[in-house]
Every structure is written in C-alpha cells, then in structure tokens.
C-alpha positions as CSV (number, residue, x, y, z in Angstrom):
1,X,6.5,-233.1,-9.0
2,X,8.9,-230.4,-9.3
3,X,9.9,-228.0,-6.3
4,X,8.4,-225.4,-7.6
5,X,4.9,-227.1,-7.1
6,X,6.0,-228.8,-3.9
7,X,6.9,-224.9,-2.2
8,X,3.3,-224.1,-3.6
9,X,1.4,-226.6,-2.2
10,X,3.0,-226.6,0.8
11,X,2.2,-222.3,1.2
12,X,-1.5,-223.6,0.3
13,X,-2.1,-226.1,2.8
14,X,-0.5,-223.7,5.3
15,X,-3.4,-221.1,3.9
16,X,-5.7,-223.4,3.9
17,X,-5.5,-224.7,7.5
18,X,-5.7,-221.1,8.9
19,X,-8.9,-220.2,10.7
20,X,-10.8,-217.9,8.9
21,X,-9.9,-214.5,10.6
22,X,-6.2,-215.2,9.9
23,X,-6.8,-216.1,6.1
24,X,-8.5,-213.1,5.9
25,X,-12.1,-214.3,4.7
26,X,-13.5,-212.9,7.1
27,X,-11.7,-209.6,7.4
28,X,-9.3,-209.1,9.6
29,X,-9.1,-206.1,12.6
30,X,-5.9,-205.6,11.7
31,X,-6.5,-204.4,8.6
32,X,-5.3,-207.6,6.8
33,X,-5.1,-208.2,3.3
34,X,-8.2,-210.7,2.4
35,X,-7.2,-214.5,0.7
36,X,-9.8,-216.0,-0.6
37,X,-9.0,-219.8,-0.6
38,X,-11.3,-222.2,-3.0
39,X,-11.0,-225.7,-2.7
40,X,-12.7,-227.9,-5.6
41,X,-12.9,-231.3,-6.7
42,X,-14.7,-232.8,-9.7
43,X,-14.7,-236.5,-11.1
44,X,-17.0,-238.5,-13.3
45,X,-17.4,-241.9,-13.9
46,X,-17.0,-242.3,-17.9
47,X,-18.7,-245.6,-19.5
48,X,-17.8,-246.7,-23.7
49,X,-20.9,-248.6,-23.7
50,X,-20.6,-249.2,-27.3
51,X,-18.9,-249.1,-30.5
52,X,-14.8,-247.6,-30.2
53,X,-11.8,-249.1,-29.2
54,X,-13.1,-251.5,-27.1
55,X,-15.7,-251.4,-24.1
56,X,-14.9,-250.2,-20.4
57,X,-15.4,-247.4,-17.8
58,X,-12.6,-245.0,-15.8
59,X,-12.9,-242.7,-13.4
60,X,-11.3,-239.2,-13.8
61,X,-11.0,-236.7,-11.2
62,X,-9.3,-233.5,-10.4
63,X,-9.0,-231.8,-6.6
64,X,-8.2,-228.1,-6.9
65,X,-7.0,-225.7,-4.6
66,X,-6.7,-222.0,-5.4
67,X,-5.3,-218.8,-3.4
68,X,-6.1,-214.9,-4.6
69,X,-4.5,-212.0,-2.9
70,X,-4.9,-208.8,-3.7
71,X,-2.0,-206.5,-2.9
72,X,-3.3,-202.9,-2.1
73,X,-3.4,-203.5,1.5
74,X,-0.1,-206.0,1.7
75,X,2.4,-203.4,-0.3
76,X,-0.1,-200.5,-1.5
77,X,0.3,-201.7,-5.1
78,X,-4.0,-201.1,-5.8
79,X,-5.5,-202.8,-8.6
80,X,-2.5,-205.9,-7.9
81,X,-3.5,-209.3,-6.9
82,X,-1.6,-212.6,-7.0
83,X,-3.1,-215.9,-7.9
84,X,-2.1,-219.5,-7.6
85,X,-4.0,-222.4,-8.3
86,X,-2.5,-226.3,-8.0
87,X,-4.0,-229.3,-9.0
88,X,-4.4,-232.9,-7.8
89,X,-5.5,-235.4,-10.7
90,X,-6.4,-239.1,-10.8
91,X,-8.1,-241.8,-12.7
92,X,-7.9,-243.2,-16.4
93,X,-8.1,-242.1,-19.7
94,X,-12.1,-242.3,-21.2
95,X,-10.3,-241.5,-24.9
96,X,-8.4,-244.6,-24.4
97,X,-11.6,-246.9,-24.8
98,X,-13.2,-244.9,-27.0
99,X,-10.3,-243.8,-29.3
100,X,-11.4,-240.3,-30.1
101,X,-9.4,-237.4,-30.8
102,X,-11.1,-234.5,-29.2
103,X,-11.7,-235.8,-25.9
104,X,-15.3,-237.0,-24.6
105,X,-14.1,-236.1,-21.0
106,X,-12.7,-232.6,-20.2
107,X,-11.1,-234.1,-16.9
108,X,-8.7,-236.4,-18.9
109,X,-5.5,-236.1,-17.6
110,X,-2.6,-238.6,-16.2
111,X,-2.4,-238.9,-12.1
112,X,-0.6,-236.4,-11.0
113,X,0.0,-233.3,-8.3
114,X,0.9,-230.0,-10.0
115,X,1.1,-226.1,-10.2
116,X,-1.6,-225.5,-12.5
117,X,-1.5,-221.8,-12.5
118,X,1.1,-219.0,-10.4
119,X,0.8,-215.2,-11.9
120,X,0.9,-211.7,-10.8
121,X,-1.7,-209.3,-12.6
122,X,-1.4,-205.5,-12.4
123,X,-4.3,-203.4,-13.7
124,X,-4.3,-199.5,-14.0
125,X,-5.9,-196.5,-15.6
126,X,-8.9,-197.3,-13.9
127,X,-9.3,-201.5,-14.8
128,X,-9.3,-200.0,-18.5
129,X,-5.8,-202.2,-19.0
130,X,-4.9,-205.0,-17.0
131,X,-1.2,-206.7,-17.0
132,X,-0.5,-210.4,-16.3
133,X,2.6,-212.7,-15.9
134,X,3.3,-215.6,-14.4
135,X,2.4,-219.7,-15.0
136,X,-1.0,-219.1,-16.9
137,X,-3.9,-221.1,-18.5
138,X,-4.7,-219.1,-21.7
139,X,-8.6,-220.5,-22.3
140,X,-9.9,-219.0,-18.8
141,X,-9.7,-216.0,-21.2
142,X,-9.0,-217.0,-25.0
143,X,-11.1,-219.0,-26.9
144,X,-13.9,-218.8,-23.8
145,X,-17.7,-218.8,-24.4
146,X,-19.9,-218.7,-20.9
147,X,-22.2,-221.3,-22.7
148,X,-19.7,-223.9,-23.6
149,X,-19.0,-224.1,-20.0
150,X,-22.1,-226.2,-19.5
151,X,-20.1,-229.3,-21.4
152,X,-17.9,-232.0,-20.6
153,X,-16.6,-232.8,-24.5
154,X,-13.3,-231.0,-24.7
155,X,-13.9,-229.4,-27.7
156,X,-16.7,-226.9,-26.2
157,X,-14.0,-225.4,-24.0
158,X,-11.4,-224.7,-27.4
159,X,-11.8,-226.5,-30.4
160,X,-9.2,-228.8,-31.0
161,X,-8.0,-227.3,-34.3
162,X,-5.8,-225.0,-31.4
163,X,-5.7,-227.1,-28.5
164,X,-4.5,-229.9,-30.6
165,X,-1.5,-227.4,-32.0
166,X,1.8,-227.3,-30.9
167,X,4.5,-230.0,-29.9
168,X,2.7,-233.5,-30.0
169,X,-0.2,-232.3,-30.4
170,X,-0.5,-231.4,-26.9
171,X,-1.5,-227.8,-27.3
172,X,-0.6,-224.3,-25.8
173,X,-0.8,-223.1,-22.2
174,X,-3.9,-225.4,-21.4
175,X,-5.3,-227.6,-18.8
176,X,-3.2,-230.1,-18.2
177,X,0.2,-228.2,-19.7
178,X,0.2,-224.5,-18.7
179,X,3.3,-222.8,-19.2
180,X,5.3,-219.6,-18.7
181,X,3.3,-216.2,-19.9
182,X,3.1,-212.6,-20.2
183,X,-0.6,-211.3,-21.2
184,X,-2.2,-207.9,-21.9
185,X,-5.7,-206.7,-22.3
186,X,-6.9,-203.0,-23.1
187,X,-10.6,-202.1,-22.9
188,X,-11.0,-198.9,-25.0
189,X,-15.0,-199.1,-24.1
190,X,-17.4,-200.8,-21.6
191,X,-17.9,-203.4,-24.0
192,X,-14.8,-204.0,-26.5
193,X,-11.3,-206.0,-25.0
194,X,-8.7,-206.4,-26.8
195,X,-6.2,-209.0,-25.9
196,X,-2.7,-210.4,-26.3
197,X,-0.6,-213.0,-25.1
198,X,2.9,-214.3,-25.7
199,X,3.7,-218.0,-23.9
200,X,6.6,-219.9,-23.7
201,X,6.3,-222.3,-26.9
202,X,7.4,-220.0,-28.4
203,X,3.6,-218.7,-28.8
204,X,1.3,-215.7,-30.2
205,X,-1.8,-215.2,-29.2
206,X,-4.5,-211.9,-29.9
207,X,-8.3,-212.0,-29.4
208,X,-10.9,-209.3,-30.3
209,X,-13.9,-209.3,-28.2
210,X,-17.4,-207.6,-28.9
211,X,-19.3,-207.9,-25.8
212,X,-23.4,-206.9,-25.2
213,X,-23.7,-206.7,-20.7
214,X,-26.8,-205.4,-18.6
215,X,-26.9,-201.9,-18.5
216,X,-23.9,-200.7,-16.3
217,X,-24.8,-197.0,-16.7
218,X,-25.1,-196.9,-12.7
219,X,-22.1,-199.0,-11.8
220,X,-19.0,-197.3,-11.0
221,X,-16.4,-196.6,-13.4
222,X,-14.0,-199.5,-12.4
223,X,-16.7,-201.6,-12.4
224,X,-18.2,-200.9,-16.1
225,X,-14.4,-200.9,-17.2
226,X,-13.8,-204.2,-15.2
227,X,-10.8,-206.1,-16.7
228,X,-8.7,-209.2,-16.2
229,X,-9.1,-212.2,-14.3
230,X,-11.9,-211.9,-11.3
231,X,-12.9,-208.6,-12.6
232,X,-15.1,-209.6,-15.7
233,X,-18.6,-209.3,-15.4
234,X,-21.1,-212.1,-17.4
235,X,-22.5,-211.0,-20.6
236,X,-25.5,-211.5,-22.7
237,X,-24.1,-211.6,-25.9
238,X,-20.1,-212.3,-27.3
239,X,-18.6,-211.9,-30.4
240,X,-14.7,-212.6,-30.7
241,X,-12.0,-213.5,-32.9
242,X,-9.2,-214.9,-32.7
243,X,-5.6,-215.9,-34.3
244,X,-2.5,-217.4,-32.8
245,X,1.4,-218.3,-34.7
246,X,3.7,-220.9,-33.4
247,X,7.5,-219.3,-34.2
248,X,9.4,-222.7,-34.2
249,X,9.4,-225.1,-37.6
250,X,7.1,-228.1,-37.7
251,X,7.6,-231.5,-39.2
252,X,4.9,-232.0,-42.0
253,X,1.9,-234.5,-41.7
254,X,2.8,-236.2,-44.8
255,X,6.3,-236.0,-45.6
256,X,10.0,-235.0,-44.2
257,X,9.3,-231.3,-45.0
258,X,9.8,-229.1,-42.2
259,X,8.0,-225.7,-42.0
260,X,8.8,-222.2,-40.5
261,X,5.9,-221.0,-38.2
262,X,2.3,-222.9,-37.7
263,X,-0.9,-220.9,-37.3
264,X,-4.9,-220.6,-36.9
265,X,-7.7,-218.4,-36.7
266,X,-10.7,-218.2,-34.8
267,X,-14.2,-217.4,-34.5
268,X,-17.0,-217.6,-31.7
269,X,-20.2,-216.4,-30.7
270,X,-22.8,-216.1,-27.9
271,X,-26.2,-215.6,-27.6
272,X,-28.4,-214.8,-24.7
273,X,-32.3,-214.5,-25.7
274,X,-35.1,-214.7,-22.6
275,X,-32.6,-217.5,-20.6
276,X,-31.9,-220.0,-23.3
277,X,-28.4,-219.7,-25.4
278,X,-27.1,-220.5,-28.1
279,X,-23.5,-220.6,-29.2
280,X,-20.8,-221.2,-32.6
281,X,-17.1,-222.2,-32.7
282,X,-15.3,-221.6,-36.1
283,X,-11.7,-223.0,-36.0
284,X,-8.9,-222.8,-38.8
285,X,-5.8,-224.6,-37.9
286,X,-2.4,-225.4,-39.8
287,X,-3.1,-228.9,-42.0
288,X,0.6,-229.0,-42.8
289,X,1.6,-230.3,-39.6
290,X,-1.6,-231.0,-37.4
291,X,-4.2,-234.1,-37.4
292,X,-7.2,-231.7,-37.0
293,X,-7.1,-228.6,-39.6
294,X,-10.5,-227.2,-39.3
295,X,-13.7,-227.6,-36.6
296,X,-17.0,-226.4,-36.5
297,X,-19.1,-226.7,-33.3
298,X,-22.4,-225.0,-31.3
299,X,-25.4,-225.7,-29.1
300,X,-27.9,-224.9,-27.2
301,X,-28.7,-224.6,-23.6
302,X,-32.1,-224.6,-22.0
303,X,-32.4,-223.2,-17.8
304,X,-34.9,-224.7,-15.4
305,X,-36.3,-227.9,-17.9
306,X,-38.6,-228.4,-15.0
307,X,-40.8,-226.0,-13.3
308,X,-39.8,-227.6,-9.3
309,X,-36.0,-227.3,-10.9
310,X,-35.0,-223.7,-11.0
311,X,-32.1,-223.9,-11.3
312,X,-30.9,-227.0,-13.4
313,X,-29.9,-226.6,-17.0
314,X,-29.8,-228.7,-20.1
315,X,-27.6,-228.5,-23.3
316,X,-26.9,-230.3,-26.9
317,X,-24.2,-229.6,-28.8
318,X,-22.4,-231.1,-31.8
319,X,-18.6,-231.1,-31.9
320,X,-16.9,-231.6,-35.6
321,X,-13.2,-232.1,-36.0
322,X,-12.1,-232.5,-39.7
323,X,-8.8,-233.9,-40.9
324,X,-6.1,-231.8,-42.1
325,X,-4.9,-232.8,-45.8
326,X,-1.8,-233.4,-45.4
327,X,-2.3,-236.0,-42.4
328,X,-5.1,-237.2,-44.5
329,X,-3.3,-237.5,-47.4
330,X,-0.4,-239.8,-45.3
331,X,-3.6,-241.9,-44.1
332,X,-4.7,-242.5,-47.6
333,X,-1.1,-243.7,-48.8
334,X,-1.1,-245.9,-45.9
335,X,-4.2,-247.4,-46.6
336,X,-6.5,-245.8,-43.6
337,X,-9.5,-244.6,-44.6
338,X,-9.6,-241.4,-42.9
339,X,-12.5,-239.4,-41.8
340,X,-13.6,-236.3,-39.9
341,X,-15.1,-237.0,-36.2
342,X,-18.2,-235.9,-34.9
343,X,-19.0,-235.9,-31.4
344,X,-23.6,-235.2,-30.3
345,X,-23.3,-234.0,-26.4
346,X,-26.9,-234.3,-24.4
347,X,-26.2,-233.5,-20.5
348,X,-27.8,-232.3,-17.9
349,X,-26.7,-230.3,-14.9
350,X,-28.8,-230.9,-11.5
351,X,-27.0,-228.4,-8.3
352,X,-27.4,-229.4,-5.3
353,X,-27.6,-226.9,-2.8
354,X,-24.4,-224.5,-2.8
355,X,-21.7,-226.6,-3.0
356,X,-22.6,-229.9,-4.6
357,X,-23.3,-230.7,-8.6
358,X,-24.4,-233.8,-10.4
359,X,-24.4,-234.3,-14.2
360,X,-25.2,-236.9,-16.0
361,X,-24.1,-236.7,-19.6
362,X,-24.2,-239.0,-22.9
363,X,-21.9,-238.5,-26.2
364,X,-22.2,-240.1,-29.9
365,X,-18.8,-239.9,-31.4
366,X,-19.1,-240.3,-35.2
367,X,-15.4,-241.8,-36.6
368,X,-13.6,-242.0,-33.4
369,X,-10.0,-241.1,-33.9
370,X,-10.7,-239.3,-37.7
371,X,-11.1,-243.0,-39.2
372,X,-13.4,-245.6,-40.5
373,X,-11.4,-248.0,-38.9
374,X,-13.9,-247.7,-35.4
375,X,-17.4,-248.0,-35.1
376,X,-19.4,-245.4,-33.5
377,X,-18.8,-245.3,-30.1
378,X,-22.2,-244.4,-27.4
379,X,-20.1,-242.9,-24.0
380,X,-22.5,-242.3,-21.1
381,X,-21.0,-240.4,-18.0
382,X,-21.9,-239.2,-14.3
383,X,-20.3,-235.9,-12.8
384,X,-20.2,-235.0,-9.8
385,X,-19.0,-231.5,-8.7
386,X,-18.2,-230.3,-5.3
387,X,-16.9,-226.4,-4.2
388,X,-16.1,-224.4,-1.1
C-alpha cells in the first residue's frame, strides 16, 4: 500500500470514529462544514457448478469507506466539495474457475487495501459546468446506465470492448485501477451533458448524453441544471455516446507490428416505461491490439415480482463479447479454435430493511475465455450488501 493510501485511510478512520456532531452529520452549532461518511461492504459467494475451467467456489468481497466535504462553509469556495473514497478487498478470483473473459463477478479483484478515488470538483455558472481532478473512477459517469446497475456480470457496468483496453488488458481509470484525471462536463440544457475526460494512460475520453427526467419545471435552477458527481438526478430515459483514443503505440494481436494510437466508440440506451426497463450497450473497440473488438449487450428489469415484495427487483440480461481479428486470426494459426463469449445473467435483488441486501444470481457463459476449448460453464452466486 502506498503512502499515499496509508495518510488516507488513516484521515478516514480518524473521520469515521468522530461522533456525529463533530463529523458534521448532524450539523454542527458552530456552523461546521457537513462530512458525510459512508461505510460499505459487499461480498458474494461465487459457485462454477459446471462446465469451465474446472469446478469450485470463492468468496469476493470489498469494504468501502467514503468521505464528501463540501467547501463553501470550510474556505467559501460554493459549489466545491472534496471526495475520497478507499477500498478494502478480499477473496478469490470466480474468472479463475470459470475462465471467462468478461468477468461473471463485478467484485473480482486481488486482496488488497487502497485509495480507490481522491478528487476535488468545482462547479460554477450555476451547476451548468462542473470541473473535476484528482484520483478518479471514469464509469461512475462514462459508459453508466442506472439499469445495468442491477447486475453482477462486469460487462453490464462497461462493456469490455473498453474496459478490456489499455496496457494488459487491464483497462482505463476503473475499479480496481483508477488513476490520475482531469474531467469536464457542460450542461447547455436541463437535459443534455456533455463530457470530457483526459486520464493518465495517456487517455481521451468524451460522452454525449440525451437525458428524459420528471418534470423539473418547479425545482430551482441549480437543481434542474444539477451537474457532476452527487448532483445528478435519476432519469427515465438515456441516450449517450461515446468514443475514447489511447495516445501511446500498441503491440498487435497477431504479429510484431506496433501501432500509433488505439480507440473505440460507444453506444447506450435506457428506457423507463410504467417501472420496468429496458436497456442496450453497443461497443466498438480496436481489434488490432485487443482480445475483445466488439460487444453487444441489454436486458430487462422487472420491480416488485411479488405483490408482499415492494421493493425487490428482478433482471435478465445477455452479455456478448466477440473476438477481435487480429487476436483471432493468431488463435487460428495456433490452432485454437476461437469463439465469441456469451454470458445469460438471471438475479434477483431482495433489500432488507435500510441497510442490508441479498442477491442471489445465476450466469450461463457461452465459450468461456473466447474459445471452444471450455465447455459451458453454469456460475451460481449469493450477494450480500450492507451500507451506513
């Protein structure tokens, strides 16, 4: 752990262990700026109960502690906040007895304790533009869609044509390897936002967003022109796309050609009708020099299944990952027989109260790994959620 993250932690706990008038949740008679402290932890017990690498079950989990502070009443700087977010990981790898490539548990990470996120975000001209650098995950706003959230597959959070980009493989500023960023968003109506990011990498990223909200003819300015992290309000339809550029050269898939730049587009909607949604991922990515160069994926969800369960929710979705050419085209020569995968998501999402979620969740993955050289692989799984 670096000392970086060490310092962090440390100014967490510290936070943390405050009673609530001197944290500031509660206000403060002083006048004292308000931190708002979340504490988190989720893990799920993963089962290949058939079919993949070989058979077995792990137990992935990640404890989260996250600080905001706004800064209007610290320094007078309105519309400023900080925010700083670590993580604490454990358990196996699912992927590892399964042998997929997109990831049948969003939770997979190795054991470690680390600053996940650390930024400063500045918004003026009344929340219409809204300034951020710092350490920074790039899907809590790229690549985003509210009803992918629902999922544990990897893919339904941003399909791995991107977040399998980059040096091995291991993506842009993501869960589990965020990096340094500077990002800007302009929102030139209620319901249009524009943004752009540049990350250590080196990286480009821009995203156009069409958005459809409740009517917010009533709410204050600031609010109907709400942008940047903690200010966005949930929508009942999305449109966005997106396209990113990797500046450094690549090694190529197939051969010892090196290229200049590595790139991908994408598209993604969201749909709201009477409860249920529906949603679509379209991904392009560069086949010259990554496994996965194109995905499709989408589903469903379905609230309150059961009349005496108002508040559960249910989803399917289909994840499809194809094979770049070139990395097929190496597989052929070698004598692999190379494939697309396709992973069949059912789960189920039960709260408990407040503060306590359990979901159970089962996954078909169609030629795990891109290959015919694993059988299909069944992958049940058992989350458990748990907030303050």
């Amino acid at each position: 752990m670096t000392r970086l993250a060490r310092s962090a932690l440390t100014l967490l706990a510290a936070v943390v262990c405050l009673p609530p008038e001197a944290s500031g949740q509660t206000g403060s008679p002083r006048g004292a700026p308000s931190v708002i402290v979340t504490l988190s932890y989720a893990g799920e017990l993963v089962q290949n109960v058939a079919g993949g690498a070989r058979r077995g079950a792990t137990l992935p989990g990640v404890a989260g502690v996250q600080a905001a502070l706004p800064l209007a009443a610290l320094v007078g700087r309105a519309g400023a906040r900080i925010f700083v977010f670590a993580l604490g990981t454990h358990g196996g790898a699912p992927s590892g007895f399964v042998g997929d490539g997109q990831g049948v548990s969003n939770l997979e990470t190795p054991a470690t304790v680390r600053l996940e996120e650390a930024w400063l975000q500045q918004n003026l001209f009344g929340n219409r533009l809204s300034w951020l650098v710092g350490r920074y995950d790039l899907n809590a706003e790229f690549y985003r869609l509210q009803s992918g959230a629902l999922f544990i597959n990897s893919s339904f959070g941003i399909g791995p044509e991107f977040s399998h980009s980059g040096v091995a493989g291991a993506g842009p500023s993501i869960f589990p390897n965020t990096a340094a960023a500077t990002r800007l968003e302009f929102k030139p109506s209620p319901n249009v936002v524009w943004r752009a990011a540049a990350l250590d990498g080196p990286m480009l990223i821009s995203e156009v967003g069409l958005l459809a909200r409740p009517d917010s003819a009533g709410l204050p300015r600031q609010h109907r022109f709400g942008i940047g992290r903690g200010l966005m309000r949930a929508y009942t339809a999305k449109l966005a796309l997106g396209a990113w550029y990797y500046t450094a050269r690549w090694q190529d898939r197939s051969d010892t050609t090196r290229h200049r730049g590595s790139g991908g587009a994408y598209l993604i909607g969201d749909l709201t009708v009477r409860s249920a949604t529906a949603f679509v991922q379209l991904g392009l990515g560069d086949g010259r020099v990554n496994q996965i160069g194109s995905y499709v994926g989408g589903g469903i969800t379905l609230p309150a299944p059961f009349p005496s369960r108002a508040h559960d929710m249910v989803g399917l979705a289909v994840a499809a990952a194809r094979n770049g050419s070139h990395f097929a085209r190496a597989q052929t020569a070698a004598g692999v027989p190379a494939a697309g995968e396709t992973t069949v998501e059912l789960t189920y999402l039960a709260p408990i109260g407040s503060w306590l979620s359990v979901q159970p969740d089962a996954q078909y993955v169609i030629h795990p790994g891109g290959t015919h050289l694993l059988r299909n692989a069944t992958v049940l799984g058992l989350r458990v959620a748990v907030s303050h």
